[in-house]
C-alpha positions in Angstrom: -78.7 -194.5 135.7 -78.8 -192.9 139.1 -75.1 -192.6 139.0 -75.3 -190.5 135.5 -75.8 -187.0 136.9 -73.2 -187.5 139.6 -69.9 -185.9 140.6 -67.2 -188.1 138.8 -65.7 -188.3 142.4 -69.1 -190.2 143.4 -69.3 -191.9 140.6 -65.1 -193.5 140.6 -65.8 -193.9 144.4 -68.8 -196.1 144.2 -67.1 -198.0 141.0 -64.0 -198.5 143.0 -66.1 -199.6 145.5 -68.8 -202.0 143.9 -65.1 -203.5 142.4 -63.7 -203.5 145.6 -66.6 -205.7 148.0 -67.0 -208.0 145.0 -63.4 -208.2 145.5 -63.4 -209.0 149.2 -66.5 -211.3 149.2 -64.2 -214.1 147.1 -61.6 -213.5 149.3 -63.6 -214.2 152.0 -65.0 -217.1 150.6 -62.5 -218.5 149.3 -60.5 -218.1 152.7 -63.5 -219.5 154.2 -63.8 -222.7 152.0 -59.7 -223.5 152.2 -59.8 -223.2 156.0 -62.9 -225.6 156.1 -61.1 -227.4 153.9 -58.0 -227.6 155.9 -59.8 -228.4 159.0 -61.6 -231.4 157.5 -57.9 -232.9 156.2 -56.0 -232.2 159.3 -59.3 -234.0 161.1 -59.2 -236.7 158.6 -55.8 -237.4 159.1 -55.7 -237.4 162.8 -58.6 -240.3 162.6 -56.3 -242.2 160.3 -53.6 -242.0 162.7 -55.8 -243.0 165.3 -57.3 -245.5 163.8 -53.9 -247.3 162.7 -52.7 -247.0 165.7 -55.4 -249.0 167.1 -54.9 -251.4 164.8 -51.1 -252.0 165.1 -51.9 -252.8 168.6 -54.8 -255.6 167.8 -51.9 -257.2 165.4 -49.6 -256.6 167.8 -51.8 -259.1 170.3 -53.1 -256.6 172.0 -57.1 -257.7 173.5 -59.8 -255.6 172.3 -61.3 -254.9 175.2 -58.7 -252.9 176.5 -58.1 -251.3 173.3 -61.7 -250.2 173.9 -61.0 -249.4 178.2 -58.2 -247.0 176.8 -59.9 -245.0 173.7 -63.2 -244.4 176.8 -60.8 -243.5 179.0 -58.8 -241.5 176.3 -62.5 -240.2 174.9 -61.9 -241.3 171.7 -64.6 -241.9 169.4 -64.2 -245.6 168.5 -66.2 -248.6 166.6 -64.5 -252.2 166.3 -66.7 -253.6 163.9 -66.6 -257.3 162.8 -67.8 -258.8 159.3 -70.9 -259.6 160.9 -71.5 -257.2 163.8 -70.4 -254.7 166.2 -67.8 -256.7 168.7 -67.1 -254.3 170.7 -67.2 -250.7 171.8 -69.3 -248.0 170.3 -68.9 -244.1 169.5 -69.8 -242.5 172.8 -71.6 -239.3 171.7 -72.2 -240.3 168.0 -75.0 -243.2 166.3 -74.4 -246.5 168.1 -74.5 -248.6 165.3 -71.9 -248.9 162.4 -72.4 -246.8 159.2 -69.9 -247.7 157.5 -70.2 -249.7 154.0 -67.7 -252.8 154.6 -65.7 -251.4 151.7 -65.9 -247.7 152.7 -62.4 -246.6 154.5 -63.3 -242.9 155.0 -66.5 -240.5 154.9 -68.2 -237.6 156.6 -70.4 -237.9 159.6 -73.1 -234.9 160.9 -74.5 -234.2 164.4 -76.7 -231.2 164.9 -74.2 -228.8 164.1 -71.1 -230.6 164.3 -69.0 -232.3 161.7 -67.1 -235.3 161.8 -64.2 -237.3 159.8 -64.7 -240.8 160.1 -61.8 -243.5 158.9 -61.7 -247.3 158.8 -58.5 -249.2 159.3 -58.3 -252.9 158.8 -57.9 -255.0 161.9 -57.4 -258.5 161.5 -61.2 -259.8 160.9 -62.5 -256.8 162.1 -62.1 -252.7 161.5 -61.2 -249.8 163.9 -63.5 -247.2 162.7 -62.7 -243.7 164.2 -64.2 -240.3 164.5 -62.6 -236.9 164.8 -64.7 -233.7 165.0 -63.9 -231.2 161.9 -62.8 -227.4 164.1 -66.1 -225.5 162.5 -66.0 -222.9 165.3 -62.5 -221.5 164.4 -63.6 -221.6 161.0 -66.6 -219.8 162.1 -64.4 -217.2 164.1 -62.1 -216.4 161.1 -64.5 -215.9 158.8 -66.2 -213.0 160.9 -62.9 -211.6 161.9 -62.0 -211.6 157.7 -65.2 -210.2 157.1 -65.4 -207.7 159.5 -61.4 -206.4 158.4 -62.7 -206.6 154.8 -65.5 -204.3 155.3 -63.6 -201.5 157.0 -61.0 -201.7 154.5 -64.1 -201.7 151.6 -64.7 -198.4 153.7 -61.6 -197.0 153.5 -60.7 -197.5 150.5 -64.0 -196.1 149.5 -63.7 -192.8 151.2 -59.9 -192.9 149.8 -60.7 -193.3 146.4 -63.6 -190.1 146.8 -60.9 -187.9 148.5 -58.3 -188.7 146.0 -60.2 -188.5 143.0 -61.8 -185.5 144.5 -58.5 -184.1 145.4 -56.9 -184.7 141.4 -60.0 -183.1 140.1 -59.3 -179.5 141.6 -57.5 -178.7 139.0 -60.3 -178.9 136.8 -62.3 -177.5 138.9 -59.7 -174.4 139.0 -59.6 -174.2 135.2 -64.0 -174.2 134.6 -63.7 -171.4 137.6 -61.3 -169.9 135.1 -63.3 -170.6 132.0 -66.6 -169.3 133.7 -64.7 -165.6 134.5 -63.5 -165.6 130.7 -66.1 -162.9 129.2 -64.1 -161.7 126.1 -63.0 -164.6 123.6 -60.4 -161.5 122.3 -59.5 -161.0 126.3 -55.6 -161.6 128.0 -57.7 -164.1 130.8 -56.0 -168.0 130.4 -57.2 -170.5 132.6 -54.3 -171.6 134.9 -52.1 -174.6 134.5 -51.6 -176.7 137.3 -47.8 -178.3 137.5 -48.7 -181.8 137.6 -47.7 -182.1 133.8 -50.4 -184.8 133.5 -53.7 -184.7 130.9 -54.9 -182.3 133.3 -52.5 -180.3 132.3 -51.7 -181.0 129.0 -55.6 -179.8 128.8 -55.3 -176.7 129.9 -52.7 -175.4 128.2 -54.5 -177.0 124.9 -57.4 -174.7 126.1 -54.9 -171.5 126.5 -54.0 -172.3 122.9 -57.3 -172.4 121.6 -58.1 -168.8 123.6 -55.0 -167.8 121.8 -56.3 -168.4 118.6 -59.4 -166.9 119.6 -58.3 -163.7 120.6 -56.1 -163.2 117.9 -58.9 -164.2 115.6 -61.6 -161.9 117.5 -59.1 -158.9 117.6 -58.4 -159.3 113.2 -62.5 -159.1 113.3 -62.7 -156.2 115.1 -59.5 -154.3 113.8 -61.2 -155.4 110.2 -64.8 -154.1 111.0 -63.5 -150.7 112.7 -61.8 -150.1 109.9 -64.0 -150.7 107.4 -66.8 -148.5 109.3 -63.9 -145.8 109.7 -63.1 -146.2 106.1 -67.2 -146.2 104.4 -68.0 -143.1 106.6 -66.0 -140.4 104.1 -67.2 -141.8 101.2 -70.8 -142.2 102.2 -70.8 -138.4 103.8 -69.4 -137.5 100.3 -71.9 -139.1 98.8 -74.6 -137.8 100.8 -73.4 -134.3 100.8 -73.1 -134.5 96.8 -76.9 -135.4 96.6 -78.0 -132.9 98.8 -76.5 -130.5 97.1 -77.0 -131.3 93.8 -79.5 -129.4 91.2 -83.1 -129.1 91.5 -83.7 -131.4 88.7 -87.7 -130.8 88.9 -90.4 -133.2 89.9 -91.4 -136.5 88.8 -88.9 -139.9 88.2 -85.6 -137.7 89.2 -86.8 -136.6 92.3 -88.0 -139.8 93.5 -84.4 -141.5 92.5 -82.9 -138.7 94.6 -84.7 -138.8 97.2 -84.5 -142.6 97.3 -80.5 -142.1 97.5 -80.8 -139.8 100.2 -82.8 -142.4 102.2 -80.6 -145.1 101.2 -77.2 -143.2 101.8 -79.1 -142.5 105.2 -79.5 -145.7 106.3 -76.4 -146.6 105.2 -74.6 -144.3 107.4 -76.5 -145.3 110.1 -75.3 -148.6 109.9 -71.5 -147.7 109.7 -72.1 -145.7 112.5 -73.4 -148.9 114.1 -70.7 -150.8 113.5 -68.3 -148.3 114.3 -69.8 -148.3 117.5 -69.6 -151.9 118.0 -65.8 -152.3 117.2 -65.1 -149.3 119.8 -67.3 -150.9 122.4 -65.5 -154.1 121.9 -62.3 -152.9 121.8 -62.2 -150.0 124.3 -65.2 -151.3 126.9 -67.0 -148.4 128.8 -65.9 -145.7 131.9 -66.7 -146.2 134.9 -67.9 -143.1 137.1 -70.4 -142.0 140.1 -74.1 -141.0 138.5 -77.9 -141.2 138.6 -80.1 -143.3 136.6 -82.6 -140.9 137.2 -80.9 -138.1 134.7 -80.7 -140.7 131.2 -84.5 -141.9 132.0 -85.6 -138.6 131.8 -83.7 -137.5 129.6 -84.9 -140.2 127.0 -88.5 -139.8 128.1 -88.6 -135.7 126.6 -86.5 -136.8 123.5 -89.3 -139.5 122.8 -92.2 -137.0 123.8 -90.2 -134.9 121.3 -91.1 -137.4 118.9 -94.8 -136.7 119.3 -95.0 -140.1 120.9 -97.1 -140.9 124.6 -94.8 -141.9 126.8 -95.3 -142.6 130.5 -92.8 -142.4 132.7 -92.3 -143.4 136.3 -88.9 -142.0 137.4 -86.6 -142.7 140.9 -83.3 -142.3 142.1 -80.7 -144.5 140.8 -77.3 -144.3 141.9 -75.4 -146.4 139.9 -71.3 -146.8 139.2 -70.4 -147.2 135.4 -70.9 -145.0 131.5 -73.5 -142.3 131.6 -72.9 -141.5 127.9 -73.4 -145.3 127.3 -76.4 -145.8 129.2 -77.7 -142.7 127.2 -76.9 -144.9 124.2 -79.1 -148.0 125.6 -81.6 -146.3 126.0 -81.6 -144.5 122.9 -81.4 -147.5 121.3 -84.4 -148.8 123.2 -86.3 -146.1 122.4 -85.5 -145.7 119.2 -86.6 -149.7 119.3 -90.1 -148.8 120.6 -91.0 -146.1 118.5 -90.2 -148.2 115.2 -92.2 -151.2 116.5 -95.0 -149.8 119.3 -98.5 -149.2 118.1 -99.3 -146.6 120.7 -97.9 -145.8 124.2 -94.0 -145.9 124.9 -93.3 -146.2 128.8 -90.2 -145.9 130.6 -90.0 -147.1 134.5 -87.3 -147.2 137.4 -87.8 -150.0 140.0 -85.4 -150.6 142.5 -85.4 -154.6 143.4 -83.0 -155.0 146.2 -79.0 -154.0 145.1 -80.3 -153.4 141.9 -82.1 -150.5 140.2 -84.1 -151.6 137.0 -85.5 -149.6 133.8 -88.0 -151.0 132.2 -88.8 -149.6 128.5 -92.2 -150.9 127.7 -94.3 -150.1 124.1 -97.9 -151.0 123.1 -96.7 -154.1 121.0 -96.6 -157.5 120.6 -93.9 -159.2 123.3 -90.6 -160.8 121.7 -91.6 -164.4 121.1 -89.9 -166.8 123.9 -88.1 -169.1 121.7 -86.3 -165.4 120.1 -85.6 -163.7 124.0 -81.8 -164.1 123.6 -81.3 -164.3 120.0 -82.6 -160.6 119.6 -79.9 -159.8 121.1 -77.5 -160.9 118.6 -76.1 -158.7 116.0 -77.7 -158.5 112.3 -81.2 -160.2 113.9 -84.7 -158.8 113.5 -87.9 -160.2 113.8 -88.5 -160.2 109.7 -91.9 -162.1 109.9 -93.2 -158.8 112.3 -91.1 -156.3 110.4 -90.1 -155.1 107.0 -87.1 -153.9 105.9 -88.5 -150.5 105.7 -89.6 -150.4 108.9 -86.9 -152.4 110.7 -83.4 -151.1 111.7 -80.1 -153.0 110.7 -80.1 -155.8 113.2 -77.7 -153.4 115.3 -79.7 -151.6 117.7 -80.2 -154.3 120.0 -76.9 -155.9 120.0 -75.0 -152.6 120.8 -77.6 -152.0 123.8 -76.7 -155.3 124.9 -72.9 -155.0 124.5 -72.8 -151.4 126.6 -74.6 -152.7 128.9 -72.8 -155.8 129.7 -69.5 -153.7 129.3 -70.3 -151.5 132.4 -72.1 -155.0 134.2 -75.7 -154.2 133.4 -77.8 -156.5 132.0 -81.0 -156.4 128.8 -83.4 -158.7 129.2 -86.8 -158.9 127.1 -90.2 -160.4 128.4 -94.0 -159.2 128.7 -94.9 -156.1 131.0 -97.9 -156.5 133.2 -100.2 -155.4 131.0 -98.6 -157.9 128.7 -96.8 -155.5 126.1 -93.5 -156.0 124.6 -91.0 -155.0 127.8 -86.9 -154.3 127.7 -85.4 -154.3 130.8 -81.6 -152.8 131.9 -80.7 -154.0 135.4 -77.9 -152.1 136.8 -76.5 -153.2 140.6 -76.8 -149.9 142.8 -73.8 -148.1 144.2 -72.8 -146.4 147.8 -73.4 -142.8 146.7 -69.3 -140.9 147.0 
């Protein structure tokens, strides 16, 4: 679970690991229990051989006693153990007394920590019984070498797995750089293919397909939607012209129809115009060119105050790099936003925060709800439970303030002001004055 957030070169890198130590402890192990193993045959047989040799020697007539003079002298562990008791002789560093079964030929003998093989031989009426100590310190030296190689290779290995998964993951890492500096889905950007020809790549150019599609897609909307707002304008104008210029046809039911068809044909026209602008936005973007914020905030503010409306205003300089004639148009828009939806005051206020000069176009209203702070933004969306269709624009307004802006790398935000009324907010990054 802790691993579930990680890097996938973490996350293969302690797998491959985990893998790799479980791995390397059963090597160990088992290397350990073989040589163990090993060490108690080779002891066992060496005590056999003993042992019979011993015993050739009795048959051969050879006297116990000096049998038992030569294993002391050899330092051989050694028993001669009759039917009844021990004749002779008795294991110099090991239990004096015979433990052996009378029908037992081998078995295992412990002493503190060391180990023994113990083998009896038939010798005449009697048995040679011999012990030989099982090597449990080379054993013991093995193991720890083993263990100590297998724990720098589980560490290499490790930090070889990390760099080389690492390492085949650039390309991906390449490619959501790419992704992440794609703004337009109708743009020429592609994310880059690396040569490897593997599912990275194969990936990526599956992606460049799909952007394909997507531009050419994007680019029939917009090609479809400026010319249909190109198109609707000569009729509508027609249409509008024809009504106002039509005959007096006296009070009552005619005049209202007309002047509904004015309104209507009005609003209309307004949002062809809209989506005219749109399409040229998208297609065309926005000029870029040396000017002060300073000039559109106060030109908005008297076009507002022209509109018999209280505005504030707090007003800076605001050297900024990008579309005068479109930031006139944000604001409009912005304005034209608070004085369809404010109850009182409109208020327009430069802040400069650091590398960036802000605007802030405040109205006595109730703040965008959180959960619709980004969705405003989108085209055709208004706030229908707060206003009518009388009162509320096409869904437009908005979406073309956030487009221009973006276009000449401004952003339009919406929160609550400090006096917590509805608040729009344009941040613009200053520029080095020419």
């Amino acid at each position: 679970m802790m691993l579930k957030n990680r890097p996938i070169s973490v996350r293969a890198a302690v797998s491959a690991s985990a893998v790799l130590a479980l791995a390397l402890t059963a090597v160990v192990v088992v290397f350990a229990y073989v040589l163990a193993a090993s060490n108690a045959s080779s002891a066992r047989e060496s005590a056999y051989a003993q042992a019979q040799a011993w015993a050739d020697r009795v048959a051969d007539g050879t006297p116990v006693s000096q049998i038992i003079d030569e294993s002391l002298r050899a330092g051989a562990e050694l028993q001669v153990v009759s039917r009844e008791r021990v004749e002779m002789g008795e294991f110099s560093s090991l239990a004096h007394k015979p433990w052996l079964p009378a029908q037992a030929e081998t078995g295992e003998l412990s002493v503190g920590s060391a180990r023994y093989e113990v083998v009896a031989v038939p010798a005449g009426d009697a048995r040679i019984v011999v012990a030989v100590a099982v090597e449990t310190e080379t054993v013991r030296t093995a193991v720890v070498v083993l263990a100590a190689l297998a724990v720098a290779m589980w560490g290499a290995a490790t930090a070889v797995t990390y760099v080389a998964v690492k390492r085949s993951l650039r390309p991906v890492a390449r490619m959501t750089a790419d992704v992440q500096a794609i703004s337009d889905a109708g743009g020429s950007e592609r994310v880059s293919v690396p040569p490897s020809h593997d599912e990275i790549a194969r990936l990526a150019t599956t992606m460049n397909a799909m952007l394909e599609r997507l531009a050419r897609s994007d680019e029939a909307r917009r090609r479809f939607v400026a010319d249909a707002s190109h198109e609707l304008r000569s009729p509508i104008a027609t249409l509008q012209a024809h009504v106002e210029t039509a005959p007096d046809a006296g009070a009552g039911e005619v005049r209202v129809h007309r002047n509904l068809a004015l309104s209507e044909l009005e609003r209309l026209g307004g949002l062809v115009s809209d989506m005219l602008t749109l399409a040229r936005a998208d297609d065309a973007g926005v000029a870029a060119e040396f000017f002060d914020v300073s000039e559109c905030v106060a030109g908005e503010v008297s076009r507002l105050r022209g509109a018999g409306r209280d505005v504030h205003a707090t007003i800076d300089y605001g050297p900024v790099r990008g579309d005068q004639a479109a930031l006139n148009h944000v604001l409009r828009n912005l304005g034209d936003n608070a004085l369809r939806y404010s109850s009182g005051w409109i208020a327009l206020r430069m802040e400069t925060d650091g590398a960036w000069v802000k605007i802030h176009v405040d109205n006595e209203g109730t703040p965008i709800p959180q959960a619709m702070r980004e969705k405003i933004f989108d085209r055709f969306v208004r706030l229908d439970e707060h206003r009518g269709r009388d009162e509320g624009g096409s869904g437009l307004g908005l979406a073309i303030a956030s487009t221009l802006a973006g276009a000449m790398g401004a952003t339009l935000t919406t929160g609550v002001g400090p006096d917590g009324n509805c608040r729009f907010t344009v941040s613009l990054p200053l520029a080095k004055e020419e």
